[in-house]
C-alpha positions as CSV (number, residue, x, y, z in Angstrom):
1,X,28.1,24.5,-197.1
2,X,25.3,22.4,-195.7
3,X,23.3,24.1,-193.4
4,X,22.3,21.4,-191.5
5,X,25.7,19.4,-191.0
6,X,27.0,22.2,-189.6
7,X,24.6,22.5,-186.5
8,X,26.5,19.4,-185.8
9,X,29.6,22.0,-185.1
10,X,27.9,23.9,-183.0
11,X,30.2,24.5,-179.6
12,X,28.7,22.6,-177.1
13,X,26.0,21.6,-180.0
14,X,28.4,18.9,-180.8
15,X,26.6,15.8,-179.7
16,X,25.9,13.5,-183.0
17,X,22.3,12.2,-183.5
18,X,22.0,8.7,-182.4
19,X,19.7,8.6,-185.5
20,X,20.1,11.3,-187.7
21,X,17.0,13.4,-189.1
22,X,16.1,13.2,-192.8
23,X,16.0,17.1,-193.4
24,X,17.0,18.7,-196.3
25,X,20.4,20.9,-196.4
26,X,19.9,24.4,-196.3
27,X,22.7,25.9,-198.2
28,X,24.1,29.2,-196.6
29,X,23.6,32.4,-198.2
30,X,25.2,34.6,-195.6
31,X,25.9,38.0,-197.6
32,X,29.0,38.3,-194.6
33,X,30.7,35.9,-192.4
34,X,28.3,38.0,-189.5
35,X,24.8,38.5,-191.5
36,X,21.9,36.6,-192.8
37,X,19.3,38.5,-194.9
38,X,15.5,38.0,-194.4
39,X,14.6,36.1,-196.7
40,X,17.6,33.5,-196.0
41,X,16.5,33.1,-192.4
42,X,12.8,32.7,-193.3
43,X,14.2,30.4,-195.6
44,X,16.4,28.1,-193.1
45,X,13.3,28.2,-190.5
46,X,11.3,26.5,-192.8
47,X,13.7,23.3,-193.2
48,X,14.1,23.2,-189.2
49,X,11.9,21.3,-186.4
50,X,11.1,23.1,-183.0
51,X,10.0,22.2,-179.8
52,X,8.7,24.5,-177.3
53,X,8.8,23.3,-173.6
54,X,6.7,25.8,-170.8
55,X,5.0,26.2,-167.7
56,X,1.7,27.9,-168.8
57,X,-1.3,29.8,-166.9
58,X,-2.2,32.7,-169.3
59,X,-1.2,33.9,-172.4
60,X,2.3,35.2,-172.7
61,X,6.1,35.5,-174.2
62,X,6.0,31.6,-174.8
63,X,3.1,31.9,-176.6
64,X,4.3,34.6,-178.6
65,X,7.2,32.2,-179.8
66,X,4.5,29.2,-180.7
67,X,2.8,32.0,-182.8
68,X,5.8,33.1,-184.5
69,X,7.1,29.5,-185.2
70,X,3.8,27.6,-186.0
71,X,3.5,29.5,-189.7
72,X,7.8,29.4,-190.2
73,X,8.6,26.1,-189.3
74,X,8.8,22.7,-191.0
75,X,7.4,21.0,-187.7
76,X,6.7,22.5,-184.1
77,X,5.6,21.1,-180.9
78,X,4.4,22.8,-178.3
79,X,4.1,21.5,-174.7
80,X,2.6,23.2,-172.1
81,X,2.7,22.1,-168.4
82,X,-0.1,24.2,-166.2
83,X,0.9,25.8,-162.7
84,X,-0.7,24.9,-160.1
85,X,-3.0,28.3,-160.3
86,X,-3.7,27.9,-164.2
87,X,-7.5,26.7,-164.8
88,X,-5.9,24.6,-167.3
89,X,-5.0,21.2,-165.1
90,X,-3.2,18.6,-167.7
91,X,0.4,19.3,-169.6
92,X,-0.8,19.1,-173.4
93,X,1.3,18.9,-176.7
94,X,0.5,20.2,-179.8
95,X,1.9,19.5,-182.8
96,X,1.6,21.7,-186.1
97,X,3.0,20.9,-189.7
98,X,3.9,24.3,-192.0
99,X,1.5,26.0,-189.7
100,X,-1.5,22.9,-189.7
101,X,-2.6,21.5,-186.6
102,X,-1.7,17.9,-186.7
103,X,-1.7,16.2,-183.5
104,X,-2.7,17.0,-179.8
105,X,-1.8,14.8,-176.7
106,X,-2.6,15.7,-173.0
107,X,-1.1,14.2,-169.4
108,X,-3.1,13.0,-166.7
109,X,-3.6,15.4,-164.1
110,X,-2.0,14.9,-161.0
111,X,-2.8,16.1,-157.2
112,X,0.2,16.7,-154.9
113,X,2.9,19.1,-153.6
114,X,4.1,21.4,-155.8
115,X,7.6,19.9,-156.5
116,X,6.0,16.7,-156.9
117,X,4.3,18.2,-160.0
118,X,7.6,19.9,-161.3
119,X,8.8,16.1,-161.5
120,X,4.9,15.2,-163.4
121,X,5.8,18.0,-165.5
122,X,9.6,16.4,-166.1
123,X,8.4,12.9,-167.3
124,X,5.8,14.4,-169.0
125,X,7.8,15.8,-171.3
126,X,9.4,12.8,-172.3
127,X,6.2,10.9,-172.6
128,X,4.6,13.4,-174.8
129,X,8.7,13.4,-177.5
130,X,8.8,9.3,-177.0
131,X,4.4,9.2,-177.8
132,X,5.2,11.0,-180.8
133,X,8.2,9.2,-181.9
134,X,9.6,13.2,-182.9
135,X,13.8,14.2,-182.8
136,X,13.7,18.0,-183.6
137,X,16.2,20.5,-184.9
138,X,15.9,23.3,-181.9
139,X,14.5,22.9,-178.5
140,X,13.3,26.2,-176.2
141,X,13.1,25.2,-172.8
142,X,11.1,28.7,-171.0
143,X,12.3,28.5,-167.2
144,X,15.5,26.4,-165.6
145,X,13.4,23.1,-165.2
146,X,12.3,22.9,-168.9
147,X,15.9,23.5,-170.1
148,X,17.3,21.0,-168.3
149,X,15.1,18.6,-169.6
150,X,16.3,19.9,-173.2
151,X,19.9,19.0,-172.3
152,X,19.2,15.9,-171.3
153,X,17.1,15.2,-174.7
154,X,19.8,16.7,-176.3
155,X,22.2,13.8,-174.6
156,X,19.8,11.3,-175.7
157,X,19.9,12.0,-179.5
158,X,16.6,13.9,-179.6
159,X,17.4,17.7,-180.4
160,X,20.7,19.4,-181.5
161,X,20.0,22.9,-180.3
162,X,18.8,23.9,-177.1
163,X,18.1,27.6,-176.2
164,X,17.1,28.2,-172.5
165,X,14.6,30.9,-172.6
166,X,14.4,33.2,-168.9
167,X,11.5,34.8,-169.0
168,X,11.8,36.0,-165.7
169,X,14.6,35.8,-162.9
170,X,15.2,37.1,-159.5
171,X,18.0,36.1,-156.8
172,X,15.9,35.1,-154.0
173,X,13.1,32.8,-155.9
174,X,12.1,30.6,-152.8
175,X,12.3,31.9,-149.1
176,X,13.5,28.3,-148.2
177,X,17.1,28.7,-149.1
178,X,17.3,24.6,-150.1
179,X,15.0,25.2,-152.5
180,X,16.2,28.4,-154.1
181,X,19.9,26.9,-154.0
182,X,18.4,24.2,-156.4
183,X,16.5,27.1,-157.9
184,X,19.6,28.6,-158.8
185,X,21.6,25.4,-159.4
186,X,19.7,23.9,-162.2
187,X,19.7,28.0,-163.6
188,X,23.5,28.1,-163.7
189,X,23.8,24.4,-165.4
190,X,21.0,25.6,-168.2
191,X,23.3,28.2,-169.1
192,X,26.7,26.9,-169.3
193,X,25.2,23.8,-170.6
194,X,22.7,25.5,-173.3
195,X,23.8,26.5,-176.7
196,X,21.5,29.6,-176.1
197,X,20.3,31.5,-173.1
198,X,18.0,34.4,-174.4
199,X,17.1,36.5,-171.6
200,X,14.3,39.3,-171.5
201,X,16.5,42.5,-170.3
202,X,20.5,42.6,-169.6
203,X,19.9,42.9,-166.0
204,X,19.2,39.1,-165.6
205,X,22.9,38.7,-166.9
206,X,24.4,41.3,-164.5
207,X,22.8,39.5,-161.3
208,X,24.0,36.1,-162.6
209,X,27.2,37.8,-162.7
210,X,27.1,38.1,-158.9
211,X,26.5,34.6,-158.5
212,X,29.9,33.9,-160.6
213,X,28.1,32.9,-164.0
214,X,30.5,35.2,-166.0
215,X,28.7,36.2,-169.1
216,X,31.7,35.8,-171.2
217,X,31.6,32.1,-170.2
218,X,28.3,31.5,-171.6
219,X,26.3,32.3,-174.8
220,X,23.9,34.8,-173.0
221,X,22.2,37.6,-175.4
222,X,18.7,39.9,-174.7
223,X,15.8,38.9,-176.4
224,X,12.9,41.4,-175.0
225,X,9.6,41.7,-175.1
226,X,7.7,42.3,-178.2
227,X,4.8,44.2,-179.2
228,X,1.5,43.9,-181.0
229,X,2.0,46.8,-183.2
230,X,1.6,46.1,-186.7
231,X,-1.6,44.2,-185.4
232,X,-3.1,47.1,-182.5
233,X,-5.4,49.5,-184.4
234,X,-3.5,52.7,-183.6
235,X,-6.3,55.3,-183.4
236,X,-6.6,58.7,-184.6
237,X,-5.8,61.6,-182.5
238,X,-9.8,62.8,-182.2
239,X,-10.7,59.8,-181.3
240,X,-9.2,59.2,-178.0
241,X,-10.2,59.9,-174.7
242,X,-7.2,61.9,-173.2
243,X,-8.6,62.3,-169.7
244,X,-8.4,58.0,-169.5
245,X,-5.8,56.4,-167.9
246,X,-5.5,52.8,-168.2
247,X,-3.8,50.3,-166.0
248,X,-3.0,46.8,-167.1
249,X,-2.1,44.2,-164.4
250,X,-2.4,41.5,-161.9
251,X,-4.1,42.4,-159.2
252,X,-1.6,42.1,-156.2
253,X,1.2,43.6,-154.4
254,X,3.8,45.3,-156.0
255,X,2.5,46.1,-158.6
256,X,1.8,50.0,-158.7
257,X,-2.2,50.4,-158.4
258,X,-1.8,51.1,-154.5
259,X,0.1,54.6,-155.2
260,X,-2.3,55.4,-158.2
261,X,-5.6,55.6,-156.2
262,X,-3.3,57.8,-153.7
263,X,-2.8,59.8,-156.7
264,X,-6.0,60.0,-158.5
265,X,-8.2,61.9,-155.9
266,X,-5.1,64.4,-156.7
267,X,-5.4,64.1,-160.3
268,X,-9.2,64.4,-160.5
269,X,-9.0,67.9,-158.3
270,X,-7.2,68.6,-161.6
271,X,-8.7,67.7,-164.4
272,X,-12.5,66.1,-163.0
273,X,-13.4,64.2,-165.9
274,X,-10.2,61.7,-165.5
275,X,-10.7,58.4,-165.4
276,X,-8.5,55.0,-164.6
277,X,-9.7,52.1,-166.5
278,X,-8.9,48.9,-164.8
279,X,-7.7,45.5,-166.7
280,X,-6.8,42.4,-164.6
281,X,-7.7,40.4,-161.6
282,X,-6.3,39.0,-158.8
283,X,-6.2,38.2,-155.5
284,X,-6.7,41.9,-154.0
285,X,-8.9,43.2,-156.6
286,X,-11.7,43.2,-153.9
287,X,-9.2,45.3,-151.7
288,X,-8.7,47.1,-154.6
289,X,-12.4,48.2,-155.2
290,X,-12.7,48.9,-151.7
291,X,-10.2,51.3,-151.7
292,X,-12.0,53.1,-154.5
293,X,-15.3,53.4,-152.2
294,X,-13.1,54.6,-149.3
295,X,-11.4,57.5,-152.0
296,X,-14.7,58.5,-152.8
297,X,-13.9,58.0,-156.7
298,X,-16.0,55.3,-157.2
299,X,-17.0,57.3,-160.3
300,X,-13.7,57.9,-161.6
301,X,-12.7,54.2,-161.5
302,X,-14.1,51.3,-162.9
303,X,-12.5,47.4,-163.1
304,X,-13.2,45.2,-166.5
305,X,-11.3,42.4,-164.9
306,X,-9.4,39.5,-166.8
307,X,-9.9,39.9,-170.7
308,X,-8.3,37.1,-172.4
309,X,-8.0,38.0,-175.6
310,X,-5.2,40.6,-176.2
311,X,-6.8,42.1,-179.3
312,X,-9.8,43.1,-177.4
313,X,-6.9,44.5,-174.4
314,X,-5.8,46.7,-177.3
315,X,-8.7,48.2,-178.2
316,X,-9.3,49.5,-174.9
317,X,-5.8,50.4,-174.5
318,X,-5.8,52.6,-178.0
319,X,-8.6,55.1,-176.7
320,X,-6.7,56.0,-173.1
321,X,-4.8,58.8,-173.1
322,X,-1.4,57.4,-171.0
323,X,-0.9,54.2,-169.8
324,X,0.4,53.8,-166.6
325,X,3.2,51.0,-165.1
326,X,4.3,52.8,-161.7
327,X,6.5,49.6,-160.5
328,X,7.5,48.7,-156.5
329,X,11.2,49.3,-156.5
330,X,12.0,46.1,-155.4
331,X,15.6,44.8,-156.1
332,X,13.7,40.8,-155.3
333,X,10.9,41.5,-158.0
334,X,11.0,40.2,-160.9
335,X,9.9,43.3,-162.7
336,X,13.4,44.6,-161.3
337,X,15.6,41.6,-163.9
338,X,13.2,41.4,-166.6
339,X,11.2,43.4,-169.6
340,X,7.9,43.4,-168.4
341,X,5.1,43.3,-171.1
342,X,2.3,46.2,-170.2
343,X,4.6,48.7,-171.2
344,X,5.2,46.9,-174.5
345,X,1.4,46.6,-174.6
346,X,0.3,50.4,-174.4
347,X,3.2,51.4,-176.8
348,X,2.1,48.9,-179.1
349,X,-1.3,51.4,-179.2
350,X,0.7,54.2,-179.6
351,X,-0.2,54.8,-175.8
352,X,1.9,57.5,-174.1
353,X,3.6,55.4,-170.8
354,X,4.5,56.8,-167.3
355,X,6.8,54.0,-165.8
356,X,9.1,54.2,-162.5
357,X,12.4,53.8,-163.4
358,X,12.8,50.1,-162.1
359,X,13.0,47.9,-165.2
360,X,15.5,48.9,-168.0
361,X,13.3,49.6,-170.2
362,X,11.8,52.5,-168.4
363,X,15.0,54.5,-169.0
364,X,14.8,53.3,-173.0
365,X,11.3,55.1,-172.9
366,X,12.6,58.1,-170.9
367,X,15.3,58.8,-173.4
368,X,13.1,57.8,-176.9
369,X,10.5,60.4,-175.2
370,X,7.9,57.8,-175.5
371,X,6.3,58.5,-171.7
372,X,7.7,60.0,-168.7
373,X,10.1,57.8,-166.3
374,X,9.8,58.5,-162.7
375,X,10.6,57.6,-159.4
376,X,7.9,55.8,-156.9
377,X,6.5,59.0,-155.8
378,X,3.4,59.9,-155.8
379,X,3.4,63.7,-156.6
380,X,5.6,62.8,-159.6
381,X,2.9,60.2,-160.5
382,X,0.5,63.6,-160.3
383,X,2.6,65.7,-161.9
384,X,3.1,63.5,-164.7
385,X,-0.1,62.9,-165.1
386,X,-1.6,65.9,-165.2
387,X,1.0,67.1,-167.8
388,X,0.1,64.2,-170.4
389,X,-3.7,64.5,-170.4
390,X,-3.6,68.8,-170.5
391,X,-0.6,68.9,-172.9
392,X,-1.1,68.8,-176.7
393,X,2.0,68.9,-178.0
394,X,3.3,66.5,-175.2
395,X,0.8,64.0,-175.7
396,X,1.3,64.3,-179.7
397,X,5.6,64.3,-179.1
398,X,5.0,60.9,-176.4
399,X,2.5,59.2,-179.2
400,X,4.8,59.9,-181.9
401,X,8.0,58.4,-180.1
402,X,5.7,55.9,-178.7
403,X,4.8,54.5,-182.2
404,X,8.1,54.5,-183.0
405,X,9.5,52.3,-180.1
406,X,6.9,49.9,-180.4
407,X,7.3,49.7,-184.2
408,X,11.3,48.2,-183.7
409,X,10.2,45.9,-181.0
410,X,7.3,44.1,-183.1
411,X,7.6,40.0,-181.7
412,X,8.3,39.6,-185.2
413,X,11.4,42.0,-185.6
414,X,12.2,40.5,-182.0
415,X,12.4,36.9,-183.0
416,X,13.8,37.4,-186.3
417,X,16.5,39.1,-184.7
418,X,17.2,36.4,-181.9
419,X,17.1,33.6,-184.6
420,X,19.4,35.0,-186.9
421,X,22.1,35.7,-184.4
422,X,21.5,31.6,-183.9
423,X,21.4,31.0,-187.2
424,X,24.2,33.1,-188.3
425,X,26.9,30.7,-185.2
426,X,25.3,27.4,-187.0
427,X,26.1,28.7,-190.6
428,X,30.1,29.7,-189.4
429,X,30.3,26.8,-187.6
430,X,30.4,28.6,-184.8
């Protein structure tokens, strides 16, 4: 059966090709009507063209996907459109070729309101698939916006699959309620109208639920977030410092750090040689550092701000003896709907994680005994603590179950496992 004439037969994939692409068939090796190996989806992935579609400011889940794609893929284009806060200030395309870098293209920047630049960022898009002359197999659309300019590419002729990819989701995204209704409008078309919504954590299907999107109506499955694990350099037991603690965020509200400086004068009564290690910036990392000098633990605390590259993150993150992601328990945040990645991070180093039990996978840690889940209090924050750094053998028991969580949940295993459920629908026709 030919692989490709069957995307044509895709539910609401169904839309003919004004101009059909010259690709060659991929012929299906499914070993069942509901599998595909390995090496058959590697296989497919390199006969298929992608587009990635984004709003962009740091490094992140979308360019996790790029990464993944760029080396798998007959074609990929990605196109990033900045937010207003990004110091990047023009949407750029990039275009790669069986993982060679082939063409870039950027978009005069434009000054105005900021939904006058969602609509630059709309038109954009089309100018940088109609510069390029480029129809493409599969189209990921990361937030509501992007994926509804993938349907209507997809009307036009120009891709066959879209997947809308919610990277995070909450229910009250604007305070003005016109603009979240939009907000939430465009949201429900994406996913009734996409072949694919891949969400980060099942939560951001159970609040759609409320808004009467009923998951069994829509092609909704969880793709979380991933880890750098086969790529972190895990290190050996003697060599990390157990009394560090390391915190890895943006520096604003909600966020955690507020209840651990309450906690560390606390902790460092304990054990006086602990230590938080700060990573991030933000707009109250001056409040932050103030804090510190009003604490008196100064010495206790330092802040290496923003590091960009996540390999040199990781290396920090491997020597600290518990990682520490003590989320607000706020049902509005979006930490509450989605998998948030600093968890993923310190597991990925084999990095024992206390977490408050606010996003799901806080209780996936709590019952792998990778870390120790607990509520936003902050003598459970101490006691936890406390416990990790003066406890051999439950620092060696987290670190072991640690590895092992962050091992399954490689971006790898996590987008193998995403594309072969899509892969598996085209195949069957489905």
């Amino acid at each position: 059966m030919s692989f490709i004439k069957n995307l044509g037969k895709l539910g609401k994939a169904n839309q003919v090709f004004t101009s059909p692409l010259a690709v060659d068939s991929i012929e299906s090796k499914c070993q069942t009507s509901n599998e595909v190996d390995f090496s058959t989806t590697a296989d497919a992935l390199s006969k298929l063209s992608f587009v990635i579609v984004s709003h962009v400011a740091f490094t992140g889940h979308p360019q996790e996907l790029e990464i993944f794609l760029k080396q798998r893929s007959r074609k990929l284009m990605f196109i990033g459109h900045p937010f207003s806060y990004a110091p990047q200030k023009e949407s750029t395309a990039t275009i790669y070729e069986k993982g060679i870098l082939k063409a870039r293209a950027r978009f005069p920047q434009l000054k105005g309101p900021e939904f006058i630049l969602y609509f630059k960022d709309f038109f954009a898009t089309f100018y940088f698939i109609l510069k390029f002359r480029s129809k493409f197999h599969i189209y990921v659309g990361v937030d509501p916006l992007n994926a509804l300019v993938g349907l209507l590419l997809k009307r036009l002729g120009f891709v066959k699959v879209v997947i809308f990819y919610v990277i995070d989701y909450v229910p009250t995204r604007f305070k003005n309620r016109i603009l979240n209704n939009i907000y939430h409008s465009i949201d429900k078309m994406s996913v009734y109208f996409a072949d694919y919504t891949w969400n980060l954590a099942s939560a951001m299907a159970a609040a759609r639920e409320k808004r009467g999107i009923r998951k069994g109506e829509t092609n909704q499955m969880t793709v979380p977030t991933g880890t750098h694990f086969e790529e972190a350099k895990q290190l050996p037991f003697e060599q990390i410092d157990r009394t560090s603690v390391v915190f890895l965020s943006h520096l604003r509200e909600n966020q955690g750090i507020e209840m651990i400086l309450e906690a560390l004068p606390e902790v460092v009564k304990e054990i006086p040689s602990a230590n938080l290690v700060v990573i991030g910036t933000g707009p109250l990392e001056d409040y932050f550092k103030n804090e510190v000098k009003k604490r008196n633990i100064d010495k206790n605390v330092v802040f290496l701000g923003y590091i960009e590259n996540h390999v040199e993150i990781e290396k920090i993150v491997s020597k600290c003896g518990v990682g520490l992601a003590p989320y607000v328990p706020d049902s509005n945040s979006f930490t509450w709907y989605a998998d948030p990645g600093k968890p993923k991070v310190y597991l990925g180093c084999g990095v024992p994680v206390i977490i408050t039990r606010v996003p799901e996978v806080a209780f996936e840690i709590e019952k792998r005994g990778a870390g120790i889940a607990i509520n936003h209090d902050k003598h459970e924050l101490i006691g936890a603590i406390v416990k990790i750094l003066t406890n051999d053998e439950v620092y060696r028991q987290c670190r072991q179950k640690a590895l092992e969580f962050a091992s399954k949940y490689t971006w790898e295993n996590v987008f193998d496992d995403a594309f072969k459920h899509v892969l598996v629908d085209i195949v069957n026709g489905n």
